[in-house]
C-alpha atoms as a printed R data frame, in Angstrom:
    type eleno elety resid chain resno       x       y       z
1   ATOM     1    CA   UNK     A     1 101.610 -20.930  68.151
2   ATOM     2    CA   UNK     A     2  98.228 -19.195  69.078
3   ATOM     3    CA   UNK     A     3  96.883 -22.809  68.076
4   ATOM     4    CA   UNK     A     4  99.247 -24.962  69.902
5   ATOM     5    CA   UNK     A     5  98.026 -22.157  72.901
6   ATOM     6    CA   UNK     A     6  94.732 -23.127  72.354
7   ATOM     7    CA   UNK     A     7  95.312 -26.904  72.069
8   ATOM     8    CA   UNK     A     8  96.799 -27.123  75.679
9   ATOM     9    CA   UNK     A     9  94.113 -24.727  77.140
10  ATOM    10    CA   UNK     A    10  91.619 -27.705  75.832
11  ATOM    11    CA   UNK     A    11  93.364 -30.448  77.154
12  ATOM    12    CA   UNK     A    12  93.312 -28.588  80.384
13  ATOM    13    CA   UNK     A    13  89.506 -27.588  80.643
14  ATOM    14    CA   UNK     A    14  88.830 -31.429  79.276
15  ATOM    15    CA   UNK     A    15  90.790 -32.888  81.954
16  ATOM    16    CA   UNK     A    16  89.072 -30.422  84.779
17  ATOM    17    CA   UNK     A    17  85.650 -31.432  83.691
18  ATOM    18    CA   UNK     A    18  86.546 -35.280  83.815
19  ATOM    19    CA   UNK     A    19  87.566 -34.596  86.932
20  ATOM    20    CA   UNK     A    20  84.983 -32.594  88.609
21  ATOM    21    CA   UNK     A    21  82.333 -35.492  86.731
22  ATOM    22    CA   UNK     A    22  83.410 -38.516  87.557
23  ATOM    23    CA   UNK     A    23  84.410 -37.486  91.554
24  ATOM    24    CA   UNK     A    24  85.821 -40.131  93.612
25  ATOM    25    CA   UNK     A    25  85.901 -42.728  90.839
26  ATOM    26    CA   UNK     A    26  88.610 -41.272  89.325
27  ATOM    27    CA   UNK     A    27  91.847 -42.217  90.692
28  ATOM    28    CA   UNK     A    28  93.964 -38.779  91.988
29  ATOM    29    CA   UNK     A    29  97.156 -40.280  89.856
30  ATOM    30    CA   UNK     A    30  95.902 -39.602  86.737
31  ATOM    31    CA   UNK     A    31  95.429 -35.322  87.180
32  ATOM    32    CA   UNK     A    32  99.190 -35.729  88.323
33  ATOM    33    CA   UNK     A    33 100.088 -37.848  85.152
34  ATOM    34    CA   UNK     A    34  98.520 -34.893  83.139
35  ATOM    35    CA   UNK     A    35 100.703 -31.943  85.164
36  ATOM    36    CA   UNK     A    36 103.875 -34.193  84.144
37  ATOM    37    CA   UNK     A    37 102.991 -34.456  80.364
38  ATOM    38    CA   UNK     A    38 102.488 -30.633  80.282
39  ATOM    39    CA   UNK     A    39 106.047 -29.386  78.630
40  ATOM    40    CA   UNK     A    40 105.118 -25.317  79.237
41  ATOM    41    CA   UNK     A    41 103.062 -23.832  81.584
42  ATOM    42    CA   UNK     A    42 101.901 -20.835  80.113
43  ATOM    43    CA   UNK     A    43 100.599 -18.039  81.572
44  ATOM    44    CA   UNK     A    44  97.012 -17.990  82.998
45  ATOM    45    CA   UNK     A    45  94.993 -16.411  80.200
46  ATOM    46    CA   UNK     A    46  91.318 -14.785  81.354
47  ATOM    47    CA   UNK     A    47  89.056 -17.248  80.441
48  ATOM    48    CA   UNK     A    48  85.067 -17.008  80.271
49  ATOM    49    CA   UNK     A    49  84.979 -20.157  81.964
50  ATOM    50    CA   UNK     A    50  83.599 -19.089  85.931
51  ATOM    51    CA   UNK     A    51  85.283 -20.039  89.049
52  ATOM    52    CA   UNK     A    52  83.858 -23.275  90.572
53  ATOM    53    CA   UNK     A    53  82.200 -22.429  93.672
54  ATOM    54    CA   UNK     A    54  82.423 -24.977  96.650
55  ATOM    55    CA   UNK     A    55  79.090 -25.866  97.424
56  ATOM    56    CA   UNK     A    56  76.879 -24.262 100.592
57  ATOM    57    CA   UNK     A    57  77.376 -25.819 103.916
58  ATOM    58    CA   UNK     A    58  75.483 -28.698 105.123
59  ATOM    59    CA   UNK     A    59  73.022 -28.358 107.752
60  ATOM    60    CA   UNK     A    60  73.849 -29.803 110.829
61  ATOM    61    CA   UNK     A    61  71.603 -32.780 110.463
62  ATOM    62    CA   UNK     A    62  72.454 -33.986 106.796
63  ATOM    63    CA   UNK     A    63  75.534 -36.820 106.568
64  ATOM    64    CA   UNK     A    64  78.460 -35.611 105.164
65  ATOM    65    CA   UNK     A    65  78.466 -35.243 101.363
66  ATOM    66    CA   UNK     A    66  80.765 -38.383  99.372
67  ATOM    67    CA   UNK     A    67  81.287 -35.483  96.647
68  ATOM    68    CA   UNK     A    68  83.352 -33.706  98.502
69  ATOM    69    CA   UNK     A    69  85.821 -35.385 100.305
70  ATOM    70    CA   UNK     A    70  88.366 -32.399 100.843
71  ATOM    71    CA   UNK     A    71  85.898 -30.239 102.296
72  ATOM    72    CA   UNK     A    72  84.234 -31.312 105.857
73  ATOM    73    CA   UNK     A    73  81.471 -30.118 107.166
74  ATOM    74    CA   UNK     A    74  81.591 -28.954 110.925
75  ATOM    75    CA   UNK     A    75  80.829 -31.862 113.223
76  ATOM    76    CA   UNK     A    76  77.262 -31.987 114.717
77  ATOM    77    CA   UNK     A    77  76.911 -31.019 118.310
78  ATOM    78    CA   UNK     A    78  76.219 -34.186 120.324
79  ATOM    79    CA   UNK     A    79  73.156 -33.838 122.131
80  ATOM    80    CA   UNK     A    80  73.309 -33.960 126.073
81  ATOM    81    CA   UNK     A    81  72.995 -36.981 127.482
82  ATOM    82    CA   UNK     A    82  69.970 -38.475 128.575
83  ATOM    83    CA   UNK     A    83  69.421 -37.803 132.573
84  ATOM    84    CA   UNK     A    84  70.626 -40.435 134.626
85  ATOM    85    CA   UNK     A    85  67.434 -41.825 136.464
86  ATOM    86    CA   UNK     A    86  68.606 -43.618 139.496
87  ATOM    87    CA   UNK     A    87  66.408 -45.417 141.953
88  ATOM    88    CA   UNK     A    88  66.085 -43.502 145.902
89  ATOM    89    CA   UNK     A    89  67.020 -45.062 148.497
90  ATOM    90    CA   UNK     A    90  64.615 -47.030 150.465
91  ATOM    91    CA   UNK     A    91  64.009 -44.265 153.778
92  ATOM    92    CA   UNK     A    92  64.771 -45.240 156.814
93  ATOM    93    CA   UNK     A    93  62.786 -43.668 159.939
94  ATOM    94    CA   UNK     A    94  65.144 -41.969 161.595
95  ATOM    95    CA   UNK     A    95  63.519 -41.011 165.084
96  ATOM    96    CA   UNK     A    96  62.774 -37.206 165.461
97  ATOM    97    CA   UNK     A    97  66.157 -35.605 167.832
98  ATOM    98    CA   UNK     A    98  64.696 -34.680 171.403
99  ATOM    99    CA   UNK     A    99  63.155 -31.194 171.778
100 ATOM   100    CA   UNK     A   100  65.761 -28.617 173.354
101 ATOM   101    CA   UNK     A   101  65.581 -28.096 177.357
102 ATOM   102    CA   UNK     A   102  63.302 -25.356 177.941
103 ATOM   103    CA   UNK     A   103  65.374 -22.675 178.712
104 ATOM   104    CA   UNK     A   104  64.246 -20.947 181.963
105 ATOM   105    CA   UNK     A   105  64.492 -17.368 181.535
106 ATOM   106    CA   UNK     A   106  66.820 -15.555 184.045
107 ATOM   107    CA   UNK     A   107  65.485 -12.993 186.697
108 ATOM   108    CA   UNK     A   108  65.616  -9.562 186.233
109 ATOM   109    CA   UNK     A   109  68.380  -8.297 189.026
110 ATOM   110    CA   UNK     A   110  67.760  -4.933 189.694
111 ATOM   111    CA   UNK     A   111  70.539  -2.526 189.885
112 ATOM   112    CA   UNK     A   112  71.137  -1.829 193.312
113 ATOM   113    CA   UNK     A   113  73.801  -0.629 195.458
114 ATOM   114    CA   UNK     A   114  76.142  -2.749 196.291
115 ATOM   115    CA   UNK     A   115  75.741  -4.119 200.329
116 ATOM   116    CA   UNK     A   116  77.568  -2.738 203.143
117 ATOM   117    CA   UNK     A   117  79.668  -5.138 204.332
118 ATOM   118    CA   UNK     A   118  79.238  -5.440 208.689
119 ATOM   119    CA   UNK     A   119  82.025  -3.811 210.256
120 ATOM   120    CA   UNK     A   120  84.555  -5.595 211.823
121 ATOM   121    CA   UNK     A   121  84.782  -5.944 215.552
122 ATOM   122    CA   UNK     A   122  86.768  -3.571 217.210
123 ATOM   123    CA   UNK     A   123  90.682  -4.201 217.360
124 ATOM   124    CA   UNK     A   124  92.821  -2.944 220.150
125 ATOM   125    CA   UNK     A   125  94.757  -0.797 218.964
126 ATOM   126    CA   UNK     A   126  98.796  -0.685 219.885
127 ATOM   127    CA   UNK     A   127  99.401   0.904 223.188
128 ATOM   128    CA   UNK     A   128  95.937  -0.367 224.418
129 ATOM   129    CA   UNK     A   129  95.027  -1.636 227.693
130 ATOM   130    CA   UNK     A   130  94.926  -4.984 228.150
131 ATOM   131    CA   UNK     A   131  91.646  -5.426 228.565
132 ATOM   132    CA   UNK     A   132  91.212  -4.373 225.502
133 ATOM   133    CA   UNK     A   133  93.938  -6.269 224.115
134 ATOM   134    CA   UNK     A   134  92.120  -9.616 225.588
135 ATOM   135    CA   UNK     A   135  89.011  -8.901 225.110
136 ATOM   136    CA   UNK     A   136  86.877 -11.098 222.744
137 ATOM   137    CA   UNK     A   137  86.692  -9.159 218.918
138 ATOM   138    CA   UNK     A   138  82.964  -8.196 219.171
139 ATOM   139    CA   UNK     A   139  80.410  -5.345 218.101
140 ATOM   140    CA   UNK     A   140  77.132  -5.913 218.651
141 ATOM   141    CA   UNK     A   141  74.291  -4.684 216.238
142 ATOM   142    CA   UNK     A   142  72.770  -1.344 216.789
143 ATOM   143    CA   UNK     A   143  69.548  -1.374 217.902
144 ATOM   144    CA   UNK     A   144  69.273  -4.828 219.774
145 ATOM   145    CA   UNK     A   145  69.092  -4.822 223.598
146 ATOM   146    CA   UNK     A   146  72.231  -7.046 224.862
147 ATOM   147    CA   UNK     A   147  72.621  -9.245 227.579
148 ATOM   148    CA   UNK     A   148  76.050 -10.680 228.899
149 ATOM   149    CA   UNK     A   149  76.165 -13.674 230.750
150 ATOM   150    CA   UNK     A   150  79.060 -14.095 233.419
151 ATOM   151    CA   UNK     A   151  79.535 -17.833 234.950
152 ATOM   152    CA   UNK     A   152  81.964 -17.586 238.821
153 ATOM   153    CA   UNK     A   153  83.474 -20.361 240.020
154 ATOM   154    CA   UNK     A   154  84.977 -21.824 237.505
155 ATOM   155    CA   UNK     A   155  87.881 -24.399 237.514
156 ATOM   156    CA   UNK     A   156  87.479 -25.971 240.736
157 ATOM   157    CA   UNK     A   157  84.675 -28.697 239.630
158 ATOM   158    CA   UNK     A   158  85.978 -30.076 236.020
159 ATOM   159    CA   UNK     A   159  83.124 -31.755 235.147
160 ATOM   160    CA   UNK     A   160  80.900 -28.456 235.325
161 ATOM   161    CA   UNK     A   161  83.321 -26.091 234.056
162 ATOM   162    CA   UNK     A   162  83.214 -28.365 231.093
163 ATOM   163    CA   UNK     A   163  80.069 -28.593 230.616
164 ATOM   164    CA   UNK     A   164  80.045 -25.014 230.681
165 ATOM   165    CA   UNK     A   165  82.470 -24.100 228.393
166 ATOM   166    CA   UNK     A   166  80.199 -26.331 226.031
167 ATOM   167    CA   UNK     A   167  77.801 -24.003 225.989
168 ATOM   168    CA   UNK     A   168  77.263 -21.434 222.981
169 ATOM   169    CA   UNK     A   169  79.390 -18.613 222.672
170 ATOM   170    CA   UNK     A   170  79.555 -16.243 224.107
171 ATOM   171    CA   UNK     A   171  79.709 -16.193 227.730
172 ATOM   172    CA   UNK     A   172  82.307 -14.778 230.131
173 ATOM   173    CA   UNK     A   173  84.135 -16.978 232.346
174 ATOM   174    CA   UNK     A   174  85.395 -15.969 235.875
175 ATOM   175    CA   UNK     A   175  87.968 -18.320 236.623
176 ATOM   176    CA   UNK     A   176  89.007 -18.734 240.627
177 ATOM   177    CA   UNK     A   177  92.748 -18.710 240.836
178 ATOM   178    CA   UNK     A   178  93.415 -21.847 243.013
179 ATOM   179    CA   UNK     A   179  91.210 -23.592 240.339
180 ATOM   180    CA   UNK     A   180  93.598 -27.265 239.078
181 ATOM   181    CA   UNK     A   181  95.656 -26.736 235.740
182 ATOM   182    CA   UNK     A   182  94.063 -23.366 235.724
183 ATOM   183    CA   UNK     A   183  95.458 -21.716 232.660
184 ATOM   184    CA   UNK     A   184  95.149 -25.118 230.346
185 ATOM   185    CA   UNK     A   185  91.227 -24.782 231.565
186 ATOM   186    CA   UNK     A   186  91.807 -20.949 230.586
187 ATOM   187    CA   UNK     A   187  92.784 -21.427 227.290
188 ATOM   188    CA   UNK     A   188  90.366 -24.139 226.212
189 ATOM   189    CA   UNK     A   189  87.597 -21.674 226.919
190 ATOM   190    CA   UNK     A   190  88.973 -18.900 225.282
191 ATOM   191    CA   UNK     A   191  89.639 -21.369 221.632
192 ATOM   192    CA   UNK     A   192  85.625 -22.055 222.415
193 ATOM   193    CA   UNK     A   193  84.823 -18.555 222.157
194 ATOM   194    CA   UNK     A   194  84.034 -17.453 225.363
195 ATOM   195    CA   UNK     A   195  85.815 -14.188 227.504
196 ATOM   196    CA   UNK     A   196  88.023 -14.574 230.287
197 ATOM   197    CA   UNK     A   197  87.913 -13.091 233.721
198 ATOM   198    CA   UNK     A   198  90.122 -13.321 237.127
199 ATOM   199    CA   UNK     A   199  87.518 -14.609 240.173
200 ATOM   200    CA   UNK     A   200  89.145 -13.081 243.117
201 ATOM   201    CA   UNK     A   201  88.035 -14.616 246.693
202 ATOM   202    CA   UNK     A   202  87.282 -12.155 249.105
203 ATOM   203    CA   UNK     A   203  86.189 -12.295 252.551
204 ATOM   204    CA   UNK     A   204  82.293 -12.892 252.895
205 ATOM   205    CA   UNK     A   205  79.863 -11.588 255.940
206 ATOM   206    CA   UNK     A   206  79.146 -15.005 257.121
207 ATOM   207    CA   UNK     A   207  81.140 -18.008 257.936
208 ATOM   208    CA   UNK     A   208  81.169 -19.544 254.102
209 ATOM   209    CA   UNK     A   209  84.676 -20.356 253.385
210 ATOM   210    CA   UNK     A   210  85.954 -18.215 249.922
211 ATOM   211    CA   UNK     A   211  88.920 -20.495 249.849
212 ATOM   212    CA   UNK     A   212  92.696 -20.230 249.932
213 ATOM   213    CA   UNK     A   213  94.625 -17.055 249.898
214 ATOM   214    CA   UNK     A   214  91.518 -14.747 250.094
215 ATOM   215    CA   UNK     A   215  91.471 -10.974 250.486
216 ATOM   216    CA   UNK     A   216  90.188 -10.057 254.132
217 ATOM   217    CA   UNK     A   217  90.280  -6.589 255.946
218 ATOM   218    CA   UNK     A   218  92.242  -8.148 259.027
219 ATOM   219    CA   UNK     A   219  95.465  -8.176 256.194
220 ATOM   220    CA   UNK     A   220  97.187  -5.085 256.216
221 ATOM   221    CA   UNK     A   221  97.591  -3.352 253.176
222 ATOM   222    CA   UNK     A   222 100.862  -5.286 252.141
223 ATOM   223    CA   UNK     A   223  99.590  -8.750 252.255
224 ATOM   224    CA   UNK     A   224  96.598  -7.339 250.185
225 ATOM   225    CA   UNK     A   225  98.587  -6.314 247.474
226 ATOM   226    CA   UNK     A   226 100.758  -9.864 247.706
227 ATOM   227    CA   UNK     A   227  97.652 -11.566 247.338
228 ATOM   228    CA   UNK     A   228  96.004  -9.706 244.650
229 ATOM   229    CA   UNK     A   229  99.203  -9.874 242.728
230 ATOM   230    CA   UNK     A   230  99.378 -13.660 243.365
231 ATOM   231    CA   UNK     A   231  95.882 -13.995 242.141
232 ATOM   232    CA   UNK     A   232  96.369 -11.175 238.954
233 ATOM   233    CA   UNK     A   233  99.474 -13.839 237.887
234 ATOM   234    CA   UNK     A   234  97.557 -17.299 237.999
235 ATOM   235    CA   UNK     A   235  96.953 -17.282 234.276
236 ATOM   236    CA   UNK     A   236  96.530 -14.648 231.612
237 ATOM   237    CA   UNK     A   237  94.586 -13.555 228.376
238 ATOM   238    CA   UNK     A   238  91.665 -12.032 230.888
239 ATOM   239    CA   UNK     A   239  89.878  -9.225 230.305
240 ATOM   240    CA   UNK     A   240  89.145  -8.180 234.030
241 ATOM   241    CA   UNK     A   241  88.170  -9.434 237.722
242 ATOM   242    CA   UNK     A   242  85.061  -9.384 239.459
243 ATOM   243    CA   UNK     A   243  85.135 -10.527 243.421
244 ATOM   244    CA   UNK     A   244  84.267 -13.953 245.191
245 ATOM   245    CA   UNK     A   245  82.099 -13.568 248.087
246 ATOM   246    CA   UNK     A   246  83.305 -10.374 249.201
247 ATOM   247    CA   UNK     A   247  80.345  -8.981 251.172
248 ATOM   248    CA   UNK     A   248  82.579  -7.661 253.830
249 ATOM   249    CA   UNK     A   249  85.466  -6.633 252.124
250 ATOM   250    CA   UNK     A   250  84.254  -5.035 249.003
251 ATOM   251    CA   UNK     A   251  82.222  -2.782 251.595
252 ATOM   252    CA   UNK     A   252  85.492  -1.909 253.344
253 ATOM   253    CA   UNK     A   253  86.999   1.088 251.094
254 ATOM   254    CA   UNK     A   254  90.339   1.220 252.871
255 ATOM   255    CA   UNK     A   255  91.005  -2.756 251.712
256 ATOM   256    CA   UNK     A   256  89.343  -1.911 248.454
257 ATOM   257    CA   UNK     A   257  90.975   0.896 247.601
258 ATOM   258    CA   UNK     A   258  94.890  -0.529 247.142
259 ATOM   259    CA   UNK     A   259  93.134  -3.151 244.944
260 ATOM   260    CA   UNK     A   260  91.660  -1.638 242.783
261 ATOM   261    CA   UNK     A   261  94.823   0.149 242.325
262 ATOM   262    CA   UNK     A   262  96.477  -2.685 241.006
263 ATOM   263    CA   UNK     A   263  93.974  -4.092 239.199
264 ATOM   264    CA   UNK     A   264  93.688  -0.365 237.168
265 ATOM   265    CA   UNK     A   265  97.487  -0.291 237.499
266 ATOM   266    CA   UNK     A   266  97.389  -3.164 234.566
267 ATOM   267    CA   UNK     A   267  95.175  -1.705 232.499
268 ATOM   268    CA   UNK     A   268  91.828  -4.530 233.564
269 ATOM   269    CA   UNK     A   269  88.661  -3.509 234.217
270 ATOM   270    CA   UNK     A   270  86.423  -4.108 237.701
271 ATOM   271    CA   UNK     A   271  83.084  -5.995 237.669
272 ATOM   272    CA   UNK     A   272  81.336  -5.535 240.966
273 ATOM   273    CA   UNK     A   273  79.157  -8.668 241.807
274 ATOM   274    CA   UNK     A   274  77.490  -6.141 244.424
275 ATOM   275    CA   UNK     A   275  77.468  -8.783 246.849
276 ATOM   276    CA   UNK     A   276  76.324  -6.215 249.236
277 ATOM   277    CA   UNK     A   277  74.469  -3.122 248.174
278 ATOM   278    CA   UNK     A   278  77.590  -1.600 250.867
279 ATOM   279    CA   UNK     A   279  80.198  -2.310 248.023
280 ATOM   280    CA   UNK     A   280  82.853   0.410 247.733
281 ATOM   281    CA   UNK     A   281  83.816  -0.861 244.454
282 ATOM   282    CA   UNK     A   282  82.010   1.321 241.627
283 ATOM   283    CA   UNK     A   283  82.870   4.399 243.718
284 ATOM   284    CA   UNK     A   284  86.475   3.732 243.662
285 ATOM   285    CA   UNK     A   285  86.700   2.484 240.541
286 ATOM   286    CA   UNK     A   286  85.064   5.850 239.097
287 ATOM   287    CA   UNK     A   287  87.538   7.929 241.139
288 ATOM   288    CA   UNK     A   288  90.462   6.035 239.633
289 ATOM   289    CA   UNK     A   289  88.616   6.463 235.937
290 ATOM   290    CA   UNK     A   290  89.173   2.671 235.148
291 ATOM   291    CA   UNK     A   291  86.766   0.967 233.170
292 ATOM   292    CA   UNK     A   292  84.051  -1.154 235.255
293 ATOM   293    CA   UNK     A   293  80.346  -2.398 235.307
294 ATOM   294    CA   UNK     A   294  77.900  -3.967 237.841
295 ATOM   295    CA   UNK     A   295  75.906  -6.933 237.913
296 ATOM   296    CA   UNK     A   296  72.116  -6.864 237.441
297 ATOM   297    CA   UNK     A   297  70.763  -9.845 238.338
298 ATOM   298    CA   UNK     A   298  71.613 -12.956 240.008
299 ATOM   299    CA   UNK     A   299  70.755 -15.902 238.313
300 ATOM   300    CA   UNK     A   300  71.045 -18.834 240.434
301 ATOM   301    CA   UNK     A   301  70.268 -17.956 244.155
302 ATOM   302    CA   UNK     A   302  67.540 -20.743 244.139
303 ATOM   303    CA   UNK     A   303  69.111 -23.604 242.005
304 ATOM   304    CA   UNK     A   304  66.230 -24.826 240.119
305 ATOM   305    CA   UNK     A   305  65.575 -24.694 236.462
306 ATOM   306    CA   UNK     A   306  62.041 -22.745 236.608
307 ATOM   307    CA   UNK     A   307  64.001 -20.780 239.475
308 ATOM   308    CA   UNK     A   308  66.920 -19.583 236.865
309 ATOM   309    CA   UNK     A   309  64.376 -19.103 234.231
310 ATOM   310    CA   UNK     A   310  62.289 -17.130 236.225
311 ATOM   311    CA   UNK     A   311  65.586 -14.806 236.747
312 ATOM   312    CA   UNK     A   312  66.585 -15.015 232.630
313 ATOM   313    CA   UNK     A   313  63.181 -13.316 232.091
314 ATOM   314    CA   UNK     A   314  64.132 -10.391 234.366
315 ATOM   315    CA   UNK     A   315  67.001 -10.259 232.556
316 ATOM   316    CA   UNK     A   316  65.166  -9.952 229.485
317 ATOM   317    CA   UNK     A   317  62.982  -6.862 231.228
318 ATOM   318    CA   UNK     A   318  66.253  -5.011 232.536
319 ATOM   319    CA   UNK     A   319  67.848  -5.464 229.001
320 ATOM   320    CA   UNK     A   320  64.961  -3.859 227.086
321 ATOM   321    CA   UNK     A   321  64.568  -1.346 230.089
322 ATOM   322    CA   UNK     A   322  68.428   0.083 230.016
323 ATOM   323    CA   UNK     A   323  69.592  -1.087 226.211
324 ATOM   324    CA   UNK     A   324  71.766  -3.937 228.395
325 ATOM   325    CA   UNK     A   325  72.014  -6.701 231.490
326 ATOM   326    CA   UNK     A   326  74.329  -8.047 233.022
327 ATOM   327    CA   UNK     A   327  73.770 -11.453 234.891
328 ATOM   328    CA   UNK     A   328  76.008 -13.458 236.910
329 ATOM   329    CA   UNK     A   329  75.438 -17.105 237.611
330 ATOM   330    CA   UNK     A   330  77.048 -20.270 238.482
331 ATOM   331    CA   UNK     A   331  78.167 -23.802 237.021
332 ATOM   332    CA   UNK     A   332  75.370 -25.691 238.721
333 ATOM   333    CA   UNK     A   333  73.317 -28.285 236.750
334 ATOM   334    CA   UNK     A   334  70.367 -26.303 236.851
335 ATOM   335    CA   UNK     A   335  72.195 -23.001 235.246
336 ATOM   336    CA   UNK     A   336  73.533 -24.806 232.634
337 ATOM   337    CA   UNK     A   337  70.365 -26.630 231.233
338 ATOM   338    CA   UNK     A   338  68.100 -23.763 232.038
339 ATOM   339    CA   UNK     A   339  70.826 -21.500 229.412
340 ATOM   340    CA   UNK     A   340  70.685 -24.573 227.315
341 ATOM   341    CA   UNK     A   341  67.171 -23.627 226.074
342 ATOM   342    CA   UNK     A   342  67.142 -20.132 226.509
343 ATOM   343    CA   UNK     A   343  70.284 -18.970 224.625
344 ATOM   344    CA   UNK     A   344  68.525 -20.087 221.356
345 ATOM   345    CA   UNK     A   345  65.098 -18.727 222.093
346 ATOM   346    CA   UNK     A   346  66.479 -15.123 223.392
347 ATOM   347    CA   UNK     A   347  67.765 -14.632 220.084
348 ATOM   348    CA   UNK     A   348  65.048 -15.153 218.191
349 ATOM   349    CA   UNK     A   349  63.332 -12.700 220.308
350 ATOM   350    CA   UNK     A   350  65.690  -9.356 219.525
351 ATOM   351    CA   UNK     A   351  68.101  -9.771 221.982
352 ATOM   352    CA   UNK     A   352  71.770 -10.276 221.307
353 ATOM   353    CA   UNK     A   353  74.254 -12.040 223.676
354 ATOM   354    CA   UNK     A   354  77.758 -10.460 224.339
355 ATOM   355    CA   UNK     A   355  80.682 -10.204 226.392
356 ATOM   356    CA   UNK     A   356  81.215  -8.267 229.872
357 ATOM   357    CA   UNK     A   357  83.717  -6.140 227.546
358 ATOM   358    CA   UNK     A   358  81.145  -4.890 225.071
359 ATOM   359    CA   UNK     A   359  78.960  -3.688 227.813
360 ATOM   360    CA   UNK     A   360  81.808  -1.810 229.373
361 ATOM   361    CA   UNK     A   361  82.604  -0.555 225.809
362 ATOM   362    CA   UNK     A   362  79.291   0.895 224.940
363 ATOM   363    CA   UNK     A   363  78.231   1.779 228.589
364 ATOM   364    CA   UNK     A   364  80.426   2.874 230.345
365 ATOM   365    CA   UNK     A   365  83.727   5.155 231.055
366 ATOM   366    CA   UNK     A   366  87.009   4.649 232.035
367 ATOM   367    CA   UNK     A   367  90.499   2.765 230.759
């Protein structure tokens, strides 16, 4: 038995060495042709015969071996590809963008106080007088000598009165009561600006004529008060009344006095033309405490242009003497052209031109 034993083991190691020998060239049928003619498998004896070692790995580089076809070497990593060389672009000029705007640097505000807005002018307040109530919404600046115009007679001659009323603002306006379409004349003057006043005709010293329904001491004291009332009703929206001729009746103080009575009575205030240096009116209007101012200078006595511009420079000198003037003149031609020019220039030299009312304001008492 031990050499029927041995017999297979020799088969076995002579087929294994064909096998390992001849490689490839033997065909894999026939080691399977030997495991089917093997009756008994016996158990695996220790043999001196070593393992078979599988042979050391390939470097990289080498092809793989033909002797050993179940064993593969790792596959070679592929080396990167070569760089792609492509060909630029031709370059096109593209012209260089514009420089930025120069930026301009801003200026430095320094931190001051806010300004003080002007105050507003003066608003009569509810319960006022009505000369204060119609009174143009003035204040004039502190400091500044002011001068207020007045132009009597207006109404009766259009085309003057027109012309006046074109003139800059402001003036005040003394409007005679039998003057045509008196209060649509009235109102026209006062959307242009200017201040309103009541001419009332009085009786003169001379012969002159001061027109219809006029105010003469041969009235008694009745028929004064019609007329004045007549008069105080032709229009409204007036601040006050200053007299028409009046040379002999302003210097009568009995015919003054009842008035001036009604004239307070209403809450207006009295501008004495001093027609006569005899007047009675300042002294009564005082007594009754009713606001009131007198004129300065007369403007228009010779109607000339040098004449009246001769007068607007005294005006100037009173002005700067007593902080205010007041100058009366008339709708002649040569008034209106000489104020033409001067209202701009007086300006520019300090002085500031206001209403009758803002002289009685500042200067005076009364109302």
């Amino acid at each position: 038995m031990l050499l029927a034993l041995a017999g297979v083991i020799a088969v076995f190691v002579v087929a294994f060495g064909a096998r390992f020998l001849i490689g490839r060239d033997a065909p894999e049928t026939d080691m399977a042709v030997v495991e089917r003619e093997a009756p008994v498998i016996a158990p695996a004896v220790p043999s001196a015969i070593a393992p078979v070692k599988p042979p050391p790995p390939k470097v990289a580089e080498t092809p793989p071996s033909p002797e050993s076809p179940n064993q593969r070497e790792p596959e070679p990593t592929p080396p990167p590809p070569p760089p792609q060389v492509t060909e630029a672009p031709a370059t096109v000029p593209v012209p260089a963008p514009p420089p930025p705007p120069a930026l301009t640097p801003k200026p430095v505000v320094a931190m001051l106080p806010p300004p003080v807005a002007p105050a507003e002018p003066p608003k009569a307040a509810p319960g006022s007088p009505l000369w204060k109530k119609n009174a143009l919404p003035f204040r004039a600046p502190p400091g500044k000598p002011a001068i207020a115009i007045v132009i009597d007679d207006m109404g009766v001659d259009r085309k003057r009165s027109n012309r006046t009323v074109s003139l800059p603002a402001p003036l005040t306006l003394a409007w005679l009561p039998y003057a045509h379409e008196l209060p649509v004349q009235a109102r026209a003057a006062r959307a242009a600006g200017h201040e309103l006043m009541l001419h009332l005709p009085m009786e003169p010293s001379g012969s002159a004529d001061p027109g219809p329904q006029a105010l003469r001491v041969s009235l008694d004291k009745g028929e004064i008060l019609r007329r004045t009332k007549a008069a105080l009703d032709s229009f409204d929206g007036y601040v006050g009344v200053n007299n028409h001729m009046g040379s002999r009746f302003t210097a009568d103080h009995a015919a003054m006095a009842p008035v001036l009575g009604e004239i307070a009575r209403r809450g207006l205030l009295w501008l004495d033309s001093r027609t006569t240096a005899k007047s009675a009116g300042l002294t009564i209007a005082r007594e009754l405490q009713m606001p009131f101012a007198g004129r300065d200078i007369f403007l228009d006595n010779e109607m000339t242009v040098p004449a009246v511009r001769s007068q607007l420079a005294k005006t100037e000198q009173v002005a700067r003497s007593q902080g205010y003037a007041i100058a009366i003149g008339h709708p002649h031609d040569a008034t209106i052209d000489a104020l033409a020019s001067w209202m701009p220039e007086v300006q520019k030299r300090g002085f500031v031109l206001v209403p009758v009312s803002a002289v009685v304001r500042a200067h005076h008492t009364g109302g």
